[in-house]
TORDREN-766988 format. One line per 3 residues: number of its first residue (from 1); their letters; for each residue z, x, y of C-alpha. Coordinates in steps of 0.1 Angstrom, whole numbers. Layout:
N
NUM) a) Z/X/Y; ...;
***
This chain:
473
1) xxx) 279/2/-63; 306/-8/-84; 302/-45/-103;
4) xxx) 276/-54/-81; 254/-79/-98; 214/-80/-88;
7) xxx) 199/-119/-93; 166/-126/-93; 149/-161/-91;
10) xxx) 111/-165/-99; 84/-188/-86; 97/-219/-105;
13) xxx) 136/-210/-101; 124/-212/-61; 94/-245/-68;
16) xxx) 113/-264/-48; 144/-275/-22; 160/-286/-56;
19) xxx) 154/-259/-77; 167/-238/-44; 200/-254/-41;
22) xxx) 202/-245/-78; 196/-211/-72; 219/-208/-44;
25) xxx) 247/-227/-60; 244/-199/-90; 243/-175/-68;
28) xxx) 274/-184/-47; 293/-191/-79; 287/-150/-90;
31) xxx) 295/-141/-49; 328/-151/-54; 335/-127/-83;
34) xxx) 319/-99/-72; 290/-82/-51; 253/-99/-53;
37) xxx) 222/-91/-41; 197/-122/-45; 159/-111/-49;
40) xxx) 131/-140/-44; 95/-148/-57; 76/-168/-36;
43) xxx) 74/-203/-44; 56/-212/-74; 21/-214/-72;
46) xxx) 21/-203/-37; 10/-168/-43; -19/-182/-59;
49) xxx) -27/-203/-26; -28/-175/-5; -52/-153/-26;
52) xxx) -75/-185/-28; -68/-186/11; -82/-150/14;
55) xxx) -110/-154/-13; -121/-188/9; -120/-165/39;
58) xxx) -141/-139/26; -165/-166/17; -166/-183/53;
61) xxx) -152/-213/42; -137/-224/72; -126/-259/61;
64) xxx) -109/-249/28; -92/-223/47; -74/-247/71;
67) xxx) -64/-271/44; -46/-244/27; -30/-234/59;
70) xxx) -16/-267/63; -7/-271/27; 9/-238/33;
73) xxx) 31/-249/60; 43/-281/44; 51/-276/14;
76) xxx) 73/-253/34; 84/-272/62; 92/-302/40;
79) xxx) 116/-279/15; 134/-270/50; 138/-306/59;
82) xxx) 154/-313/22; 174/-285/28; 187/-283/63;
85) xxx) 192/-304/93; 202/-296/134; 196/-265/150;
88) xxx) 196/-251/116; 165/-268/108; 147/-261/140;
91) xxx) 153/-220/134; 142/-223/100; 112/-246/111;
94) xxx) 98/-225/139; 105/-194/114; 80/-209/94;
97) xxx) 57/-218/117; 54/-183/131; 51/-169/88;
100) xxx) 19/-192/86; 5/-178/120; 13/-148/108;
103) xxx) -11/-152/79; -34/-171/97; -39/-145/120;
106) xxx) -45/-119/87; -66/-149/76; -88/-147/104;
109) xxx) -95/-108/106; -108/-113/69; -131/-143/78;
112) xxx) -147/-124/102; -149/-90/83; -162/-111/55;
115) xxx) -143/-88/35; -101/-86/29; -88/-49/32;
118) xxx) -63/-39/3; -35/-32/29; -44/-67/50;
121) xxx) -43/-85/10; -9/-66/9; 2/-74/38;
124) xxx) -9/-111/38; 1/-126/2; 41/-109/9;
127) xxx) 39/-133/34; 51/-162/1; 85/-143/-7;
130) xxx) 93/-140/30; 93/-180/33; 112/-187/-1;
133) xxx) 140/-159/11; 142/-175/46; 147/-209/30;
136) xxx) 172/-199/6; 193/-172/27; 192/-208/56;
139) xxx) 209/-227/25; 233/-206/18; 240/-203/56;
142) xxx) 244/-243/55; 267/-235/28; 288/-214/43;
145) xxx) 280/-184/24; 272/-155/50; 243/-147/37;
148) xxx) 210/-129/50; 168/-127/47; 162/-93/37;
151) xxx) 117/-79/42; 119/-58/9; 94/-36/35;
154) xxx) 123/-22/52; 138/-13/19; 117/-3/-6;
157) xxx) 94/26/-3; 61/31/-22; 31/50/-22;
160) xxx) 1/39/-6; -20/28/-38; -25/-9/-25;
163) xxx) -19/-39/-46; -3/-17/-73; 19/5/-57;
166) xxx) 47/27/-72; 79/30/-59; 94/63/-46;
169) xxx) 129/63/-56; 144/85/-34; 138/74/0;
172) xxx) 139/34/-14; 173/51/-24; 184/64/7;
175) xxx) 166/30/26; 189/4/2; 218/23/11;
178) xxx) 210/25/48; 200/-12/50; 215/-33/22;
181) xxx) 249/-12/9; 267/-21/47; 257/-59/42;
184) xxx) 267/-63/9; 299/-43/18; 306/-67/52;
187) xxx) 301/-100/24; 267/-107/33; 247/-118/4;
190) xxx) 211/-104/13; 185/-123/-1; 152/-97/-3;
193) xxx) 118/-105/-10; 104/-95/-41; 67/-81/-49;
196) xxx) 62/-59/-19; 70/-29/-1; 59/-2/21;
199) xxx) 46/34/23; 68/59/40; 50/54/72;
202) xxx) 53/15/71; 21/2/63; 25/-31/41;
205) xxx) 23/-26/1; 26/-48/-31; 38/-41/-67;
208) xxx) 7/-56/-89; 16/-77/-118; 55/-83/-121;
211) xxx) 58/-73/-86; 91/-94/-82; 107/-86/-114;
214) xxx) 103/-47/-108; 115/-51/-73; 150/-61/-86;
217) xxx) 146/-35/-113; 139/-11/-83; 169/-22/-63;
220) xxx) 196/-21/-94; 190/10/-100; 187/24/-61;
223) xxx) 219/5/-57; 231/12/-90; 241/-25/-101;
226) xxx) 262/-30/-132; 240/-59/-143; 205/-74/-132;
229) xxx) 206/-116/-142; 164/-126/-141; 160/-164/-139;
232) xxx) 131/-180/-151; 123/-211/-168; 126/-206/-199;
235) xxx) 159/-198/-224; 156/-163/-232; 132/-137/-249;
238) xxx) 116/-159/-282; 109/-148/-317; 75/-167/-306;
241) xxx) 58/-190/-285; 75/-221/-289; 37/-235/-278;
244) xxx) 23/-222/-308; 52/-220/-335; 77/-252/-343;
247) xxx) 108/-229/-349; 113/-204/-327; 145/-189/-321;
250) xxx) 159/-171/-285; 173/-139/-297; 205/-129/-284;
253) xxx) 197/-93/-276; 166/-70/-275; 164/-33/-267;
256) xxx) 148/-16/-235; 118/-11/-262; 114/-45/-278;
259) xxx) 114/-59/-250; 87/-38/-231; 65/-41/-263;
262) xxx) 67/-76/-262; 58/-79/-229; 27/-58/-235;
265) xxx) 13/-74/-253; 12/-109/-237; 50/-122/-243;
268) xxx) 64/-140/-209; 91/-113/-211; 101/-83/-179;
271) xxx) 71/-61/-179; 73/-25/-187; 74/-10/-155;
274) xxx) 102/-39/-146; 119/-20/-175; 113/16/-166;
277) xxx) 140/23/-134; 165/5/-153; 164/28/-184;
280) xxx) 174/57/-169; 207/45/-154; 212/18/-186;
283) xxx) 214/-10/-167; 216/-41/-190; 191/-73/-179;
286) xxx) 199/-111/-191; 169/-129/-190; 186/-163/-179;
289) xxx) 168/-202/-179; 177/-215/-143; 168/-253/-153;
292) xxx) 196/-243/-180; 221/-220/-168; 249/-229/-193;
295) xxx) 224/-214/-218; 238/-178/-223; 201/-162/-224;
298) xxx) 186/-127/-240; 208/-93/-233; 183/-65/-227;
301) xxx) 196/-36/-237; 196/5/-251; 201/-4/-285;
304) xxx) 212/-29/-309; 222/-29/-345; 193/-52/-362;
307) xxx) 186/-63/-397; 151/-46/-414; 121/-60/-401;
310) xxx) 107/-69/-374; 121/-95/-347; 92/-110/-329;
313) xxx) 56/-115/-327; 37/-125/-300; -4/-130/-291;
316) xxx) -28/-130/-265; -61/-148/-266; -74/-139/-228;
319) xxx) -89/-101/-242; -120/-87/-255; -131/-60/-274;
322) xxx) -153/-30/-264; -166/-13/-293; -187/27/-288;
325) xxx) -208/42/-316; -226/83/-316; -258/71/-327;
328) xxx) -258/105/-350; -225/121/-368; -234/156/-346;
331) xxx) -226/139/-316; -188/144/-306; -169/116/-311;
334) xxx) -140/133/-294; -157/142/-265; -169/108/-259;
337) xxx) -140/91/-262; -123/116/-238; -150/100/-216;
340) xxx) -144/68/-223; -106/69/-216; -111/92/-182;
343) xxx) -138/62/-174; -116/36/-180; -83/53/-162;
346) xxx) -104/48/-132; -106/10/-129; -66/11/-141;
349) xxx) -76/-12/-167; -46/-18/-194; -58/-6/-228;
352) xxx) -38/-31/-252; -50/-14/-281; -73/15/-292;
355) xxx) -88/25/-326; -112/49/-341; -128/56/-371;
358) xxx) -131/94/-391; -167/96/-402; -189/74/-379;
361) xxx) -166/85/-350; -168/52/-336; -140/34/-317;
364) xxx) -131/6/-296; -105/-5/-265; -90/-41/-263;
367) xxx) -87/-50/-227; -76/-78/-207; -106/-105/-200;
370) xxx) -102/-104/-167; -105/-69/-165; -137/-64/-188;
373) xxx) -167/-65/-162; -154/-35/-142; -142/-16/-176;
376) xxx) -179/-17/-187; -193/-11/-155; -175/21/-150;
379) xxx) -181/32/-191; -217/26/-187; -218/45/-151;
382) xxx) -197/76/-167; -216/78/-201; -253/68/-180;
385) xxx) -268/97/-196; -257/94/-232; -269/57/-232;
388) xxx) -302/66/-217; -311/93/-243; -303/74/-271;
391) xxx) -272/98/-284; -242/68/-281; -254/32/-291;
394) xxx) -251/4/-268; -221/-6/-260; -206/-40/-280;
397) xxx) -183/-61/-268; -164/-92/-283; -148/-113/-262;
400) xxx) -143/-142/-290; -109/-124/-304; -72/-121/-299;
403) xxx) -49/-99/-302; -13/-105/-323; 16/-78/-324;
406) xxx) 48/-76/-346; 76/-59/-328; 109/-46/-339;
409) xxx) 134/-17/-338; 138/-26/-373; 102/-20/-383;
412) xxx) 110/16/-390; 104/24/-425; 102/-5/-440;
415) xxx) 82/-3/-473; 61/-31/-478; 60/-45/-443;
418) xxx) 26/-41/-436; 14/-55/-466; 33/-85/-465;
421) xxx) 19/-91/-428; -14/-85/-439; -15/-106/-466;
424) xxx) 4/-136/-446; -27/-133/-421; -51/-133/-451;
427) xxx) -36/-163/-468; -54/-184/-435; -87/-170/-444;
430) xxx) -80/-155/-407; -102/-117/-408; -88/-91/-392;
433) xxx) -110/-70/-370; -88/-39/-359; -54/-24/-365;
436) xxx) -36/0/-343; 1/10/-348; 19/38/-328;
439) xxx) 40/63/-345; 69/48/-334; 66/19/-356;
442) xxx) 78/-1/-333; 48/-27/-331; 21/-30/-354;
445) xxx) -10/-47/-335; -40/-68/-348; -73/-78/-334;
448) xxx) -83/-109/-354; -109/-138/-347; -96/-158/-320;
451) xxx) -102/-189/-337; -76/-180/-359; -50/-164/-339;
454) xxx) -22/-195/-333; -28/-194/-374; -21/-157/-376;
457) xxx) 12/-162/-356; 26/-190/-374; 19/-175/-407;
460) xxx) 36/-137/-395; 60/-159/-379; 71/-177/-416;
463) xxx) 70/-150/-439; 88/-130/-419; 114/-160/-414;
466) xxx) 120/-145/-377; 133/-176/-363; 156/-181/-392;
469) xxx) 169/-146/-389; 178/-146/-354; 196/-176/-358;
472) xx) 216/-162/-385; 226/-131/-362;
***
């Protein structure tokens, strides 16, 4: 659709009636320009309230589950009062009300299952992004803007993996044009909810991590949007955490690649399978601060001419190491790894990282904390027999590490890089533990002592004088 602009606003760009005028204003200012489609995140923390809602449910906690409903409903109803008044605040307050009976009445089915079903968990936390998108298409209304709340369900189609679903591009193709194209081409301003979906037969789905981000990813490319503008809170994509380093820069642009790398490895940057529909068609994303809009952000796009070296590093401290041994060299180290990984592919665990060594044949995984208990379950399960007999040693695994990664397009064949990196680390009397670089050379990853990980970044961070060299460019 030609110079149609996709915005989406995440949980703190929507925290609050203030922070929703904001994003309305912003998004009235690009209406009058040209075409917009608005995409919402619930309000922030919210989602997490209704997970906790369903957990306390499960549980038979009656009592904490009604003070969540209520805290539910008024943070809700009292972002409606700040925001409308009349008749328009009684529609948007019985609205509400029926939303939280709504998932009350999912709440309820699961307290007395003792148990939440993936598609009533679907079903139920969506419920977050269909408030925030009724407040703020209500503001604009107030506004005079003609503007409209959108159920991403009747739009984008997925399949029916629950919690984590995939889009299917062609029908949520055919859907956007059916449902959204004639709105935005009357001068509505649809305002969709982000992080959910549904399968081709309607049954309530959600996107997993980034849910929101890669439903406006989804839509720009099955609308086929000249830009997608992702407001946050923060100023753009960072040479660093500006928690853990003092001079960290915003760099102007980043490629498709930096960007998803970044983001893989525990930056606050679009996730990779935000990135993936966009590629395709080369749809450029700004990653915009919404508590700062004059602040012109981080381009992302398909390439970018960038000085040798690399650009940013990033770290995450929440992972753990799971280490596998043959307890003799005629054991197949190939084989079991094979085994490992088809193990592991089961419980969808992320693998951050992977190495292996030549003679012992051992190797290890770095995954997510919070994914560790069912990765080991399921390797132990799959490799029962080995373990029993003795042939692979018991498994290790390390959960005091972290892992750091150096990303940049300009990474490529840079002599000495790696040495310099190394030695930066070293000079903190920080130990590395594992090294694993693709053949890209895109990122270089490191496993060190987690004690020494904010060290490791600042020190990476300084001899590589990122901050200084994005500033210069």
């Amino acid at each position: 659709m030609k110079n149609l602009l996709v915005m989406k606003f995440g949980g703190t760009s929507m925290g609050s009636a203030e922070r929703i005028k904001t994003a309305s204003k912003l998004a009235h200012e690009q209406l009058e320009q040209r075409p917009v489609v608005v995409v919402v995140s619930a309000m922030s923390k919210i989602t997490d309230l209704l997970l906790d809602t369903l957990r306390r449910a499960e549980g038979g906690d009656s009592e904490a589950v009604e003070a969540n409903l209520r805290q539910l409903a008024e943070r809700h109803l009292l972002a409606a009062g700040e925001l409308l008044s009349g008749p328009a605040l009684d529609e948007c307050v019985n609205a509400i009300e029926d939303l939280v009976a709504e998932f009350s009445r999912i709440v309820n089915g699961v307290r007395l299952l003792a148990e939440g079903p993936p598609r009533a968990i679907d079903e139920a936390v969506a419920i977050g992004e269909q408030l925030s998108a009724l407040l703020m298409a209500a503001h604009l209304q107030k506004k005079g803007v003609r503007a409209k709340a959108v159920n991403a369900r009747e739009v984008i189609v997925t399949d029916a993996v629950f919690g984590n679903a995939t889009p299917l591009m062609g029908p949520t193709t055919e859907k956007a044009a059916r449902v959204l194209r004639p709105l935005v081409n009357e001068g509505v301003l649809p305002v969709v909810t982000g992080f959910n979906g549904a399968t081709p037969d309607g049954r309530p789905t959600t996107l997993g991590r980034g849910g929101s981000d890669f439903s406006a990813s989804i839509l720009s490319a099955a609308l086929d949007a000249e830009e997608l503008w992702i407001w946050t809170d923060v100023d753009g994509i960072m040479t660093a955490d500006p928690r853990i380093v003092p001079d960290p820069a915003v760099l102007d642009e980043v490629t498709y690649r930096e960007a998803a790398e970044l983001a893989y490895n525990g930056a606050k940057v679009l996730h990779p399978r935000t990135l993936a529909p966009l590629v395709e068609r080369q749809i450029p994303v700004w990653s915009k601060n919404s508590f700062a809009p004059e602040k012109p952000g981080t381009k992302i796009v398909p390439e970018v001419k960038t000085p040798p070296g690399p650009r940013a590093v990033t770290s995450m401290a929440k992972v753990a190491l799971i280490s596998m041994e043959p307890a003799s060299a005629e054991i197949s180290g190939t084989r079991l790894m094979g085994r490992a990984l088809d193990a592991l592919s089961s419980t969808s665990a992320e693998l951050l990282a992977i190495t292996s060594s030549s003679y012992r044949q051992s190797f290890c995984f770095l995954v997510r904390k919070e994914e560790l208990s069912r990765a080991v379950e399921a390797l132990e399960s799959s490799l029962s027999l080995e373990l029993a007999h003795g042939y692979l040693k018991p498994i290790d695994v390390d959960d005091n590490v972290g892992l750091l990664a150096v990303v940049g397009e300009g990474m490529r064949g840079a002599p000495g890089l790696a040495g310099r990196i190394f030695t930066a680390i070293s000079r903190e009397k920080v130990n590395i533990i594992a090294i694993a670089q693709g053949s890209s050379e895109l990122t270089i990853a490191i496993v060190v002592a987690r004690e020494g990980l904010d060290k490791a970044v600042r020190a990476i961070h300084s001899e590589c004088k990122m901050g200084e060299l994005a500033r210069r460019h």
